[in-house]
VOGU-3710 file (C-alpha; in Angstrom, 3 decimals, decimal comma):
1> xxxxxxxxxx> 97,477/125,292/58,011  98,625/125,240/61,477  98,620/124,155/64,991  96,885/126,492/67,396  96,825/124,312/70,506  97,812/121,004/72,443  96,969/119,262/75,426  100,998/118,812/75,673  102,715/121,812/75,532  106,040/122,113/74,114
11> xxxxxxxxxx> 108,947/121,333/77,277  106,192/120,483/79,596  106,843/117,043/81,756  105,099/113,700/80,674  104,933/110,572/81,937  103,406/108,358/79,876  101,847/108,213/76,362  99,335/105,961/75,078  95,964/105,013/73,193  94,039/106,616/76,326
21> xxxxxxxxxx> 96,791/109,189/76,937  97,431/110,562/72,949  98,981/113,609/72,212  96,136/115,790/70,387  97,249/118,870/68,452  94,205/121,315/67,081  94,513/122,418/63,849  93,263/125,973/62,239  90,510/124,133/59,983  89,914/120,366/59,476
31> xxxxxxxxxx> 92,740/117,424/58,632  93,111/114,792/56,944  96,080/112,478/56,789  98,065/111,233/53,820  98,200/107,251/52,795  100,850/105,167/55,424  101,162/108,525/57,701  102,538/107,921/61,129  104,823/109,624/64,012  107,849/109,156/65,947
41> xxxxxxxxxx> 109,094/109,027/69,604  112,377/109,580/69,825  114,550/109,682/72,866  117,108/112,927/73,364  120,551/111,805/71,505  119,181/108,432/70,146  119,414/108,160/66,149  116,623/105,534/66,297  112,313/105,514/67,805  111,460/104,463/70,233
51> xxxxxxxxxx> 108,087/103,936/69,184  106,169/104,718/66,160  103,161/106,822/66,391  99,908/105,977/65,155  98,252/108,993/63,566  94,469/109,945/64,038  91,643/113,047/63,020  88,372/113,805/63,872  87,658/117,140/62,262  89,937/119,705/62,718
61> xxxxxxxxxx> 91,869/117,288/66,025  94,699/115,115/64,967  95,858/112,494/68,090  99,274/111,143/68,057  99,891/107,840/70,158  101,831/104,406/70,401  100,277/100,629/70,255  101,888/100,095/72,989  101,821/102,228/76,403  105,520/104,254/76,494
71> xxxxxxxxxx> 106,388/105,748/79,862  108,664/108,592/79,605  111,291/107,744/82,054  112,420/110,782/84,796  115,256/112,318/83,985  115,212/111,472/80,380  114,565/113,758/77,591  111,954/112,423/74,722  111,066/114,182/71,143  107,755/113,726/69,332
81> xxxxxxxxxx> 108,078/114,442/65,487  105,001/114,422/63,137  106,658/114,018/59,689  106,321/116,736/57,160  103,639/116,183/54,490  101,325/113,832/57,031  98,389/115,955/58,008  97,107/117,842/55,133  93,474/119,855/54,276  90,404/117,682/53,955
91> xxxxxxxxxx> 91,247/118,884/50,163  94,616/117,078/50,421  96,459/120,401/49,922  98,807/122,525/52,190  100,694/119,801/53,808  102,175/120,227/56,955  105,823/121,120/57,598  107,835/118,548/60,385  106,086/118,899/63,738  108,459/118,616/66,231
101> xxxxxxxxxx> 107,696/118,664/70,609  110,399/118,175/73,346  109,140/116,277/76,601  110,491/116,035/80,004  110,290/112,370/80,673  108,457/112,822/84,444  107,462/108,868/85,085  108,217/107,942/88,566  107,509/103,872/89,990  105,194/104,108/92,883
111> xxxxxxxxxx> 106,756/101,245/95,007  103,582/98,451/96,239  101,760/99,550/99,042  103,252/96,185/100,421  105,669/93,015/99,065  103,672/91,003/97,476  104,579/87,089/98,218  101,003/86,040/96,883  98,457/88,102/94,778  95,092/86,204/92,442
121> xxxxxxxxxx> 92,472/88,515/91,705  90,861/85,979/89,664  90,787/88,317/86,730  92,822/85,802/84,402  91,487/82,272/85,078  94,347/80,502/83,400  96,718/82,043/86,171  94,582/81,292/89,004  94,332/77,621/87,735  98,231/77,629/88,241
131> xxxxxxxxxx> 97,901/79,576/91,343  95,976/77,205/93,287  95,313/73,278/94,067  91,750/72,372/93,657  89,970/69,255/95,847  86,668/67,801/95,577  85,774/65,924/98,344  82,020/65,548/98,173  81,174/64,697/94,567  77,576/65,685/95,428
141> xxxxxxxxxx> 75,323/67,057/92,361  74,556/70,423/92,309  71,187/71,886/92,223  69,916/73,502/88,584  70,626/77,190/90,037  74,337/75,955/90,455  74,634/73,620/87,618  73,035/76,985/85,463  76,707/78,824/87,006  78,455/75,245/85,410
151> xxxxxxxxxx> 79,070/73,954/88,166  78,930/70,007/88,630  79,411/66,889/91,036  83,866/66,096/89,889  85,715/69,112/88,485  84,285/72,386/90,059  85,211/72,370/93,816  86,087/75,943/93,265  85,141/77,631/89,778  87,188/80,786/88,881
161> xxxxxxxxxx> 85,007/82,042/86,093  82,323/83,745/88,390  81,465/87,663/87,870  80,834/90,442/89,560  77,493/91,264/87,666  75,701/89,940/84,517  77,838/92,518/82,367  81,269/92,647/84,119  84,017/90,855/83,575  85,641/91,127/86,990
171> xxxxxxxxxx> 86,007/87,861/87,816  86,073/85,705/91,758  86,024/82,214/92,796  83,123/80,574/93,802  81,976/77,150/96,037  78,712/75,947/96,327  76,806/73,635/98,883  73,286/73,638/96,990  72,908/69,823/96,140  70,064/68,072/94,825
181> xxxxxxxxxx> 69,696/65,988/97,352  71,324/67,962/99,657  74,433/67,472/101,388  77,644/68,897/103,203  80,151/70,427/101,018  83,967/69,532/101,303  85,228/71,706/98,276  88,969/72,985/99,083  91,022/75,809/97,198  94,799/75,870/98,242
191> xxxxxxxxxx> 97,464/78,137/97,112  100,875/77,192/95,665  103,712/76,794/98,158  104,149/80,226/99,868  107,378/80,998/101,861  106,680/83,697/105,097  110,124/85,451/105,476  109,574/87,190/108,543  106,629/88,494/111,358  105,296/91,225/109,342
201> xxxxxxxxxx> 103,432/88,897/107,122  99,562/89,069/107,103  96,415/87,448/104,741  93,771/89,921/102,422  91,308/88,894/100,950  87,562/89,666/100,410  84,062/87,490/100,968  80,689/87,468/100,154  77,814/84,937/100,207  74,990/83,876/98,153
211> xxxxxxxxxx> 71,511/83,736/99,460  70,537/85,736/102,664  68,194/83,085/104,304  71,689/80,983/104,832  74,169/80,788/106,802  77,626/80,052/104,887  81,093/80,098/106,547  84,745/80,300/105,099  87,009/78,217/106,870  90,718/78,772/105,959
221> xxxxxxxxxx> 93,636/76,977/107,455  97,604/77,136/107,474  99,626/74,052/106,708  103,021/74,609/106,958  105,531/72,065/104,751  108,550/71,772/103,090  107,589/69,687/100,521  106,430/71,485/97,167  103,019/69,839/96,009  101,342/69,928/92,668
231> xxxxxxxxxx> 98,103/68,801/93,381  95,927/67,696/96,221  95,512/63,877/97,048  93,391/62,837/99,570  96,265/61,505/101,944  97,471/65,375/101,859  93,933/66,783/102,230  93,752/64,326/105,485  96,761/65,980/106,705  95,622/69,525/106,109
241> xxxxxxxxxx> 92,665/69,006/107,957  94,092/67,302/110,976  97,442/69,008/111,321  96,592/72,848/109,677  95,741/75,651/111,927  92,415/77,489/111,086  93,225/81,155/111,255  89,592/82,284/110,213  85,961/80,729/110,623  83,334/83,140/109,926
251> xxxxxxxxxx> 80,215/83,613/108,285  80,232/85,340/105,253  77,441/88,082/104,468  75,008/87,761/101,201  74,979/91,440/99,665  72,048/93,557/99,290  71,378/91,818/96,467  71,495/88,129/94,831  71,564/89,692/91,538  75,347/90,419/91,758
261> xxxxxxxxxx> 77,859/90,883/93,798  79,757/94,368/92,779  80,279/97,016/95,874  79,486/94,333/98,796  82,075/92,205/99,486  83,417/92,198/103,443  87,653/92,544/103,493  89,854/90,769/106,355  93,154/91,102/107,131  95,095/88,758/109,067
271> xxxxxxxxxx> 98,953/88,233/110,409  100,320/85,548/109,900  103,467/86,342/112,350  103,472/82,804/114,221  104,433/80,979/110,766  107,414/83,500/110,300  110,359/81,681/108,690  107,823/79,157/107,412  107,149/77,355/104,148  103,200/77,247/103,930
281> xxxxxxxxxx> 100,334/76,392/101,756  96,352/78,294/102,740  93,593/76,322/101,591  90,609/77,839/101,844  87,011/75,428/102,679  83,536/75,349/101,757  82,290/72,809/104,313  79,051/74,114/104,273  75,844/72,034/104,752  72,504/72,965/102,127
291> xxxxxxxxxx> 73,870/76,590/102,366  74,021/78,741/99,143  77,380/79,809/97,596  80,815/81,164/98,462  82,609/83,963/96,705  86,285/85,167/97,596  88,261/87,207/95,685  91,447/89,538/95,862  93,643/87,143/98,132  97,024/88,548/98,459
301> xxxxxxxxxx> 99,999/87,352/100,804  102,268/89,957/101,872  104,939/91,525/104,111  105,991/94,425/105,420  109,546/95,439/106,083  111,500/98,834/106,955  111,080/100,194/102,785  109,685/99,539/99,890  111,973/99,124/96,986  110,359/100,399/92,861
311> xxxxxxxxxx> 113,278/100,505/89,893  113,032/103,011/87,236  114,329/100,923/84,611  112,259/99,067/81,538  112,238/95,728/81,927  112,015/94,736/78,322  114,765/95,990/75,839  116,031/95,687/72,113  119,982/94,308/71,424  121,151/96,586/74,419
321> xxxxxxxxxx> 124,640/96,074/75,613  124,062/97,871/79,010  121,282/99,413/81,085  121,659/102,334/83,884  120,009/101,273/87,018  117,587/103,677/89,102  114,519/104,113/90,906  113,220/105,010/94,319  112,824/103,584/98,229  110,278/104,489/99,691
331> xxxxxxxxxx> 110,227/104,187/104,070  107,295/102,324/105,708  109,296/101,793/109,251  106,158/103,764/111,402  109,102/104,034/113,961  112,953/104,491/113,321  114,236/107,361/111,086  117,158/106,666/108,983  120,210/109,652/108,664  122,094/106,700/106,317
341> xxxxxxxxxx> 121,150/104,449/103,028  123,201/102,201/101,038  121,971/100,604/97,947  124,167/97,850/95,990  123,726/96,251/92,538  125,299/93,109/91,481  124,421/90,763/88,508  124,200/86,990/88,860  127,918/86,111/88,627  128,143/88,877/91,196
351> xxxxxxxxxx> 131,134/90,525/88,560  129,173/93,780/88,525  128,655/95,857/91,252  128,237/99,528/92,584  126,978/101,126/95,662  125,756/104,062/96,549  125,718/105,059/100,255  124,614/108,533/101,516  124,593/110,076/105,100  123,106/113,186/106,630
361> xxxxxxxxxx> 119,911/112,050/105,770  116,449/112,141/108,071  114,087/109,201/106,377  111,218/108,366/108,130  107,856/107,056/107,050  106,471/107,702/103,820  109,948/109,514/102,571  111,045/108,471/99,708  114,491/108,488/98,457  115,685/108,345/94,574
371> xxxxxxxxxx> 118,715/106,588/93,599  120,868/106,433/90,114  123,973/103,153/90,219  126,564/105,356/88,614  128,260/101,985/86,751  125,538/100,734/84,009  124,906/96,611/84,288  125,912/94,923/81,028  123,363/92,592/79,562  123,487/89,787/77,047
381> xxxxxxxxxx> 121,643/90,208/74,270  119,109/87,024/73,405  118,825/86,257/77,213  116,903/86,817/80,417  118,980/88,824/82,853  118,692/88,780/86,219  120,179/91,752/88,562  120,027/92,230/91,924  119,224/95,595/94,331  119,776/96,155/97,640
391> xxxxxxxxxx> 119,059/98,588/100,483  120,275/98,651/103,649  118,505/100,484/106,587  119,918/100,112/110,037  120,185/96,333/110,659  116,948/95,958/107,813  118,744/94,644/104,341  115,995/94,449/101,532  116,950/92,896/97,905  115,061/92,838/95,233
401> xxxxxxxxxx> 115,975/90,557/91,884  114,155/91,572/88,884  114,896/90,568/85,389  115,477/92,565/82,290  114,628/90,726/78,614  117,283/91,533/76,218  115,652/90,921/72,961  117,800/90,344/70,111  115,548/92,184/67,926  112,649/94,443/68,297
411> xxxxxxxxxx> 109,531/91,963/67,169  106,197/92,820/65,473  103,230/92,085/67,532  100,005/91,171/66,495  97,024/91,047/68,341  94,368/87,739/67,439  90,413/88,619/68,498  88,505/85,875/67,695  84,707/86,866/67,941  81,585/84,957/67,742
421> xxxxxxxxxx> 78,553/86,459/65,771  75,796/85,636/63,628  73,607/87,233/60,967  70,036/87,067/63,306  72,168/88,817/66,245  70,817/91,449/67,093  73,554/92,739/69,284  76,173/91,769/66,559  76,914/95,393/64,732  78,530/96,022/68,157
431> xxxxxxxxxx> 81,226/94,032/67,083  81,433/95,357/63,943  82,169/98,360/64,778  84,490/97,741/67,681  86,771/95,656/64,807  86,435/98,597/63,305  87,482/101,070/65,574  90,495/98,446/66,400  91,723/98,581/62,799  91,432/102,339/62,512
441> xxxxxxxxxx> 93,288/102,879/66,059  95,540/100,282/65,733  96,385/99,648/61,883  98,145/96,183/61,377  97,991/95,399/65,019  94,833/93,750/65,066  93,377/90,146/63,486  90,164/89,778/63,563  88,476/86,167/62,862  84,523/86,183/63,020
451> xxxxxxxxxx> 83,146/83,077/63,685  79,334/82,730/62,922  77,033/81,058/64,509  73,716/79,253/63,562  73,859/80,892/60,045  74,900/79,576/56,511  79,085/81,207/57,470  78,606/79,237/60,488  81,708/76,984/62,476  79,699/76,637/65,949
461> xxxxxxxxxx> 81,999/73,916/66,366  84,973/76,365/66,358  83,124/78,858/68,562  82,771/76,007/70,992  86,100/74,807/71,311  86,778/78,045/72,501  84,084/78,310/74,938  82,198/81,202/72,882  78,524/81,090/73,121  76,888/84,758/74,076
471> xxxxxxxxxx> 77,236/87,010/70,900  79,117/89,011/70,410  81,925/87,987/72,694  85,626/87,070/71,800  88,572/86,072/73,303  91,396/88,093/72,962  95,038/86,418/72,147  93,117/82,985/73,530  93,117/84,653/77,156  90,600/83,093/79,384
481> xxxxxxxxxx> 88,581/85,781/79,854  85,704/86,632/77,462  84,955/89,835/76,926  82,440/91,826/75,195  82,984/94,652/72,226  81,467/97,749/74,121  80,518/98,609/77,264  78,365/101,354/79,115  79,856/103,506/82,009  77,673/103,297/84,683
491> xxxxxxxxxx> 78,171/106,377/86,262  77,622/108,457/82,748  75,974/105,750/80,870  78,192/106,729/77,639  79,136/103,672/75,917  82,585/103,651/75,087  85,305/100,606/73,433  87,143/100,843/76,864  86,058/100,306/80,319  87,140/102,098/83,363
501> xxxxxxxxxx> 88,383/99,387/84,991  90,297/98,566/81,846  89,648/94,907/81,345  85,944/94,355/80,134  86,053/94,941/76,234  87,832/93,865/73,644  89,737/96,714/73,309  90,918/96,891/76,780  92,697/93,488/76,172  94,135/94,648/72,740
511> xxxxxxxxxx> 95,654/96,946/74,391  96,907/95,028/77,462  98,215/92,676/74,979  100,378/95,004/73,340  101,660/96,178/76,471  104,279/93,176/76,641  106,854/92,553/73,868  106,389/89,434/71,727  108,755/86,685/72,036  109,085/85,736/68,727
521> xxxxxxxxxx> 108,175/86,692/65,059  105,760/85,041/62,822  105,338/85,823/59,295  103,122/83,786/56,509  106,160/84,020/53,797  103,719/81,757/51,357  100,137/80,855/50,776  99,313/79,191/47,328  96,304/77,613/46,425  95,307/74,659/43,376
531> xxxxxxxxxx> 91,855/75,417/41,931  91,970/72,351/40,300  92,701/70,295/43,551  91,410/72,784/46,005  94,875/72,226/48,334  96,612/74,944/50,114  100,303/75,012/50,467  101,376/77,371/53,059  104,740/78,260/54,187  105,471/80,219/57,631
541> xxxxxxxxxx> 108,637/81,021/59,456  108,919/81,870/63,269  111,939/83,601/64,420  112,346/83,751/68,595  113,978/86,984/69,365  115,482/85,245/72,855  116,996/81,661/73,802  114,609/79,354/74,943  115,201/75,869/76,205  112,100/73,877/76,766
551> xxxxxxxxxx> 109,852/75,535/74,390  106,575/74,435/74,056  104,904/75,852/71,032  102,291/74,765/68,288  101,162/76,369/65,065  96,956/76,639/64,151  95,890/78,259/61,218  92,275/79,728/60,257  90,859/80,362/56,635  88,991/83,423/56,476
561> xxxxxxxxxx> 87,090/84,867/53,288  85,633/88,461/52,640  83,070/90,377/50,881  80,480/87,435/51,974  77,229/88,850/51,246  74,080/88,187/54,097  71,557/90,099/55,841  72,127/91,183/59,174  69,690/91,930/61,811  70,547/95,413/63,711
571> xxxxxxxxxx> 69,540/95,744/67,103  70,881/99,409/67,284  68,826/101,313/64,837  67,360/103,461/67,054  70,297/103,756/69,483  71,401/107,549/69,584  74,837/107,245/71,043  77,731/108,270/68,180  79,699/105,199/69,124  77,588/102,884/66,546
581> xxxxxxxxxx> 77,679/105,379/63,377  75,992/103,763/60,731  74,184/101,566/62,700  72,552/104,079/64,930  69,476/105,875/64,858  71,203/108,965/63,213  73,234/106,694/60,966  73,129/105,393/57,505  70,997/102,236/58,921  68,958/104,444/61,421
591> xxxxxxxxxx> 65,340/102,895/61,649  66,313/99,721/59,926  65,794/96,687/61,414  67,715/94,521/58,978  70,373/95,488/56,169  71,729/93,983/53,953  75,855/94,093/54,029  78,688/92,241/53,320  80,238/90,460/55,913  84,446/90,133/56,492
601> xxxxxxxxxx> 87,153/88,214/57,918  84,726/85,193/58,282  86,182/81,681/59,582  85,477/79,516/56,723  87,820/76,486/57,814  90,494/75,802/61,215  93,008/73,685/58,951  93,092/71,211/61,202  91,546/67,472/60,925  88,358/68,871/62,588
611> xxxxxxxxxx> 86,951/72,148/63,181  87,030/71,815/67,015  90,936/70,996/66,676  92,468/74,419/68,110  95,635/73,411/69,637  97,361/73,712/66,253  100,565/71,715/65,159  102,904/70,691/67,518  106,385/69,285/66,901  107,354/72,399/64,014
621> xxxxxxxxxx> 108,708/74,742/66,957  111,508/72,704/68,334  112,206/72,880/72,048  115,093/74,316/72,152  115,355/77,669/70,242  118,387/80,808/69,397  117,309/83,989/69,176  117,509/85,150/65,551  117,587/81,272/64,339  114,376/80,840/61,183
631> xxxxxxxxxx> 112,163/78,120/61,524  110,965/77,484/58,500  107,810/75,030/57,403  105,506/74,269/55,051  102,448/72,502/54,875  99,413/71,408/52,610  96,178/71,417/53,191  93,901/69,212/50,507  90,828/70,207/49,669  90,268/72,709/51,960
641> xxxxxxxxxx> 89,216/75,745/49,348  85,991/73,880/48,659  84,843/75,753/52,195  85,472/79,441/50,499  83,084/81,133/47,665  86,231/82,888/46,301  89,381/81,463/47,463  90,937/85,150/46,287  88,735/87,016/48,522  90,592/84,235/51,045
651> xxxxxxxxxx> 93,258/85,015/53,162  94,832/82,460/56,185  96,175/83,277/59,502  98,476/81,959/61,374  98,765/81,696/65,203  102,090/80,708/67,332  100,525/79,481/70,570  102,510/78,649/73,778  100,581/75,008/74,415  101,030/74,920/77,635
661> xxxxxxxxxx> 98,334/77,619/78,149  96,801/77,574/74,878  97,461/81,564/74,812  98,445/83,170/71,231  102,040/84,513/71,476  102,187/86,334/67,936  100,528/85,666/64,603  100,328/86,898/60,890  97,508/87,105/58,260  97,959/86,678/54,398
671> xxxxxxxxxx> 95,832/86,866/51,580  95,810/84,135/49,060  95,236/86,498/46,216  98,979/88,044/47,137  100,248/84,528/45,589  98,582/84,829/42,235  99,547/88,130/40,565  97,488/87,333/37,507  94,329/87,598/39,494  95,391/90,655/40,985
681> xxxxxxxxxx> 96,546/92,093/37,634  92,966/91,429/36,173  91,751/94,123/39,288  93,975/96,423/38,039  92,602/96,975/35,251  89,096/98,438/34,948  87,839/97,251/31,606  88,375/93,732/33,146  87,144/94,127/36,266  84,150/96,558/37,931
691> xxxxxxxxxx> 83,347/97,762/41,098  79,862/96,496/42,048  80,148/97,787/45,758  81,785/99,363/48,538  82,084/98,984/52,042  83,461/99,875/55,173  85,818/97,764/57,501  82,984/96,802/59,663  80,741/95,898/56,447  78,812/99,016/55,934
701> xxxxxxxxxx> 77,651/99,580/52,287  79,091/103,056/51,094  78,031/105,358/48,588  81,353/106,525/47,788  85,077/106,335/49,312  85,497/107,618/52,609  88,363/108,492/54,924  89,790/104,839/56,264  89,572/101,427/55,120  87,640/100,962/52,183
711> xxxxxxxxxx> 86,603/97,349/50,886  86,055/97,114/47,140  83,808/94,366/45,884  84,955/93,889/42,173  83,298/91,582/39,328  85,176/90,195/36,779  83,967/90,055/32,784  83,481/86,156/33,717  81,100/86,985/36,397  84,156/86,373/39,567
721> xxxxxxxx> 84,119/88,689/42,251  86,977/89,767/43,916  87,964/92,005/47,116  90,691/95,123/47,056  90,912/97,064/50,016  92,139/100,557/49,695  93,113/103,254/52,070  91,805/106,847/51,925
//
């Protein structure tokens, strides 16, 4: 058994590696892989990964990739090694010997097309919400078509959760003048405090209207002040509209149709030179009277200046003592040429420093110019660090502070999708098999919690606490956004568990998710259970891998239960696309309207005194934390196992959420049976216990084992059931 070909030849240049950008070897006949299997990424003279690879076949294909998106730094020489004894026949002979490929690291930082002051694309609500200062000045009632988009008459001047299309979670911000009775809007959006260094600064952003039988404008003003506001009172709204200058009053187009808005939205561009030197906040209107709707999206504030300035370093690193600094300039002066550049680096005590300067040269726009500091900036481990570049070009001096996180230790990050589903949806095996997929691509990465609705699993009170009410959808590490498990490409109409535009499914967020380091740890050290009082007792510890001061952080924990039996109604049965296996028309389930299955990782309980209660615990996570410092708690729960069939086919999560955004920053999973060895000793032995069933991750009944996760649905002699999951 042997390789015969690979999409990354051996010594070629790479830039990146990732779940969309895998290394895939082809093998001589078809793979399999052995039990706990995985790569490595190593870089050139460095004892210890980089990365671990995640290991995957189809057939006679095996793809080799990281969680977590790896760039492969210029200049910088990576190794891949496959382990020996990982990929084997589909017999489970003729294991492989080490596979080992060198890489030229060849990522390069394309500097922004401009320096951005201000950017909201509305595609995370919860940042726009911090982005901007919201007034409502008419408190009129919206009609039914706008109350149908949520809008009412107090809180939604300007509402950021408004999409492209019916299917698309590209997100805008909307403002409506439709009242019932009707009336003149006076609905105001207004950025955070912006500061305008210099002349080159100019406004984008992008329009579009509602109904094309109206007439709606966009009014947006300037107000220049030094005083840093939170929020919008009316006394400040009266001064923006008497003492602001309006820099754009136009009518905004409808698109060619109201049925969405993708593909027509009108762009404007304008300078903002004559408030150079200026603190300033833009508001943006809806004064409209009995018009339709207002949609804006894509606002960005930004300057231009003689270069643009990209660093080649990672800003997130692991108990490093020191970091080499380099990246690129690139020119955008559309006049002078530049024969000399000098660069400088310099920490926040200003004790470091190097320059480089360099002469001879002939820079003119669109060169660019790469640059290595030859000294390396020491960093303290546990902390934020914050470094400083400069260039100088001519009389033009540009600096740039960006800041490097010095973990103390390299944290485990796991990824929370909480999904909302039900046994009548018909739509619902798409979700299945998208947590399936995600456990298959991303093993131990992913915690799923299904929350039914409107059947006998159901917590709708759970699913509406966090604003889940199409099925399937699920939020994804509590973001904002709600996405759904698959979605179509409409230029090939292939269905697929990514998007193009990389942040419609559930998968795309995953992924995002695991793009950024966690902060901290959590791990469920304990989870015991009383059948005779039905309590939990379960003990967690969170360890921050950096100093925080002002932390504010709150625990929530979930009780799920597998191997719950129902029958669930399949809405794909005569789907041909390969992406829903079983469930398709050329699947186990083809032509089958309804199927019985057993359902997993189903919300039985939040612990919590209600089930709408999802802000967790505060007070356990102290404000203040050390990096590397446990802390440790414990809590019980009484009479909470009453909610579960089998409290050893139970297992509890727990979530570490930053409460001042509600957002999950890590979590762990544990199964209760893992506390009561005597239950899982009974398992292990067959005369005891039986296997009555098997099933696939996403709840597929199997005839036999197959490659993956397998769920096991055991009886006991006393009629018990129990769950084991094994890997083949």
């Amino acid at each position: 058994m042997k390789v015969t070909g690979i999409n990354f030849e051996d010594g070629t240049e790479v830039a990146s590696l990732s779940y969309n950008i895998p290394i895939t070897m082809q093998f001589d006949t078809k793979i399999a892989l052995t039990e706990g299997s995985k790569g490595a990424l190593y870089q050139e003279g460095v004892a210890t990964p980089i990365s671990d690879l995640t290991l995957a076949t189809s057939a006679n294909l095996l793809a080799a990739y990281p969680s977590t998106k790896r760039n492969l730094f210029k200049g910088v020489n990576y190794i891949v090694k496959i382990p020996a004894g990982s990929v084997t026949d589909i017999m489970g002979n003729c294991g492989n010997e080490e596979i080992t490929y060198h890489y030229i690291g060849a990522y390069v930082p394309e500097p922004p097309a401009d320096t951005l002051l201000f950017a909201d694309d509305f595609t995370d609500p919860a940042t726009s919400y911090n982005n901007f200062m919201l007034y409502e000045g008419d408190h009129l009632t919206p009609n039914s078509t706008a109350q149908s988009w949520q809008f009412d008459a107090d809180n939604t001047p300007w509402y950021f959760i408004i999409s492209e299309s019916e299917n698309s979670y590209d997100y805008c911000a909307g403002s409506i003048s439709m009242y019932n009775p009707s009336g003149k809007s006076d609905d105001w959006m207004v950025t955070r405090q912006i500061f305008l260094p210099n002349t080159y600064c100019y406004l984008d952003f992008d329009v579009q209207s509602y109904l094309n039988n109206k007439k709606d404008s966009l009014q947006v003003y300037v107000y220049t002040d030094d005083a840093v506001y939170s929020g919008i009172s009316d006394e400040t709204i009266s001064r923006i509209k008497t003492q602001a200058v309006c820099i754009f009053n136009g009518q905004a187009a409808p698109g060619s149709s109201q049925e969405g808005l993708t593909g027509d939205w009108a762009h404007y561009r304008i300078p903002l030179e004559q408030f150079a030197g200026k603190n300033v906040y833009i508001a943006f209107a809806n004064q409209g009277t009995d018009q339709s709707a207002l949609f804006v999206d894509n606002i960005k504030v930004v300057y231009k200046s003689s270069c643009l300035l990209g660093l080649n370093t990672k800003t997130t690193v692991v108990a490093q003592e020191e970091i080499a600094i380099n990246g690129i300039v690139k020119i955008t002066d559309e006049t002078n040429t530049y024969e000399t550049i000098t660069l400088f680096l310099h920490n926040e005590e200003k004790t470091v420093s190097d320059t480089i300067r360099d002469t001879g040269l002939n820079l003119k726009n669109g060169d660019t110019y790469e640059f290595r500091f030859a000294k390396k900036a020491p960093l303290t481990i546990g902390e934020e660090n914050t470094l400083t570049v400069g260039v100088i070009l001519g009389n033009d001096t540009k600096t740039t502070d960006f800041t490097i996180k010095n973990l103390a230790f390299e944290t485990t990050k796991k990824v929370v999708v909480e999904e909302i589903t039900g046994t009548w949806c018909t739509n619902c095996p798409d979700g299945m098999v998208a947590i399936e997929h995600m456990q298959e691509a991303l093993p131990r990465q992913v915690i799923p919690i299904c929350i039914h609705n409107k059947d006998i699993y159901a917590n709708d009170d759970y699913a509406s606490a966090l604003g889940l009410t199409a099925l399937p959808t699920a939020r994804v590490n509590r973001r904002d956004t709600i996405t759904s498990p698959i979605v179509i490409n409409t230029d090939t109409y292939e269905y697929s568990f990514t998007s193009v535009k990389g942040n419609e499914s559930w998968m795309d967020h995953v992924l995002s998710e695991l793009e950024t380091e966690a902060d901290a740890d959590v791990a469920l050290t304990k989870a015991d259970f009383n059948r005779q009082t039905g309590s939990l007792t379960v003990s967690t510890r969170v360890t921050y891998a950096i100093n925080r001061n002002g932390v504010a952080a709150n625990l929530f924990f979930v009780l799920l239960e597998d191997g719950l039996v129902g029958v669930q109604t399949n809405g794909r049965a005569n789907m041909t696309d390969p992406i829903y296996g079983d469930w398709g028309k050329n699947g186990k389930y083809g032509g089958q309207a309804s199927v019985q299955i057993a359902y997993h990782d189903v919300a039985r309980a939040v612990l919590a005194e209600n089930q709408s209660a999802i802000s967790g615990y505060s007070g356990i996570v102290p404000a203040n934390v050390k990096s590397g410092e446990a802390i440790n708690t414990t809590i019980t729960f009484d009479g909470v196992l009453t909610a579960l069939s089998n409290p050893l086919n139970a297992k509890v999560v727990c979530m570490l959420l930053d409460a001042n955004n509600g957002r999950v920053i890590n979590a762990d999973v544990r199964s209760l049976a893992d506390a009561n060895p005597e239950s899982i000793g009974e398992l292990a032995a067959p005369a005891q216990a039986e296997v009555i069933a098997i099933y696939s991750a996403s709840g597929t009944q199997l005839e036999e084992l197959q490659k993956g996760l397998n769920i096991l649905l055991m009886q006991a002699p006393d009629g018990r059931t129990f769950i084991r999951k094994v890997m083949k």
